[in-house]
Each structure stands twice: as C-alpha cells, then as structure tokens.
C-alpha positions in Angstrom: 34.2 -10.7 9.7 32.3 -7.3 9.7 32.4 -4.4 6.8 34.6 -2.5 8.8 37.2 -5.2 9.7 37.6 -6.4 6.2 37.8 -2.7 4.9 40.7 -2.3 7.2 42.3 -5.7 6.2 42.0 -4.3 2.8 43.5 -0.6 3.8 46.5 -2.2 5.5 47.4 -4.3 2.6 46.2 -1.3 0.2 49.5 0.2 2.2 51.6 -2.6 3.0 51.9 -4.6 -0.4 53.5 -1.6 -2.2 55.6 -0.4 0.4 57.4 -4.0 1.0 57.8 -4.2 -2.8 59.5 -0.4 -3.2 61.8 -1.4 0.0 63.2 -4.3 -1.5 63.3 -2.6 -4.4 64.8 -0.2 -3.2 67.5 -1.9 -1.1 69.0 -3.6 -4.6 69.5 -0.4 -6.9 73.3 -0.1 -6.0 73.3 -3.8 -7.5 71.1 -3.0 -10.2 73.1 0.0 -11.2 76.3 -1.9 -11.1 75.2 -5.0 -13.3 73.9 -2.2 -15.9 77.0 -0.4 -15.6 74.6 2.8 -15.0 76.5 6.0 -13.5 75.2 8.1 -11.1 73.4 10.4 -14.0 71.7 7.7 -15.5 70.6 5.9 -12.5 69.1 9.5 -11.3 67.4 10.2 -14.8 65.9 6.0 -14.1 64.8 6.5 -10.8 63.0 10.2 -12.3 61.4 8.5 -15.4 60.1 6.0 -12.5 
C-alpha cells in the first residue's frame, strides 16, 4: 500500500467512525429520553452540554 492510499484509508475512517457512532446515537435519544423520564427541556439542555 503507498503513503497516499493509506492516508486516505486513514481520512475516511478519520470521517466514518464518528459519524456511524453519532447516527446510531442519534437514532435512540427518543428512547433514551423516555427511559430517563427526561422532557423536552432537559433533553435540549443534554444534547447542549454535549
């Protein structure tokens, strides 16, 4: 593998890991906000401290 081939293996994951782990994240918050019996206020003053 060249420089530039692993440097773009390592961009794409550089992008890809932490986007796949805020979408699934992201998907669950109405659960998460409903197991912690969070209202609206608090799950927008969460997802700010975040």
């Amino acid at each position: 593998m060249t420089a530039t081939t692993k440097s773009r293996v390592a961009v794409s994951a550089f992008f890809f890991l932490p986007g796949l782990c805020f979408a699934s994240w992201a998907s669950r918050i109405p659960d998460i906000s409903a197991k912690l019996g969070m209202n609206s206020g608090q799950l927008g003053q969460l997802l700010l401290a975040i």
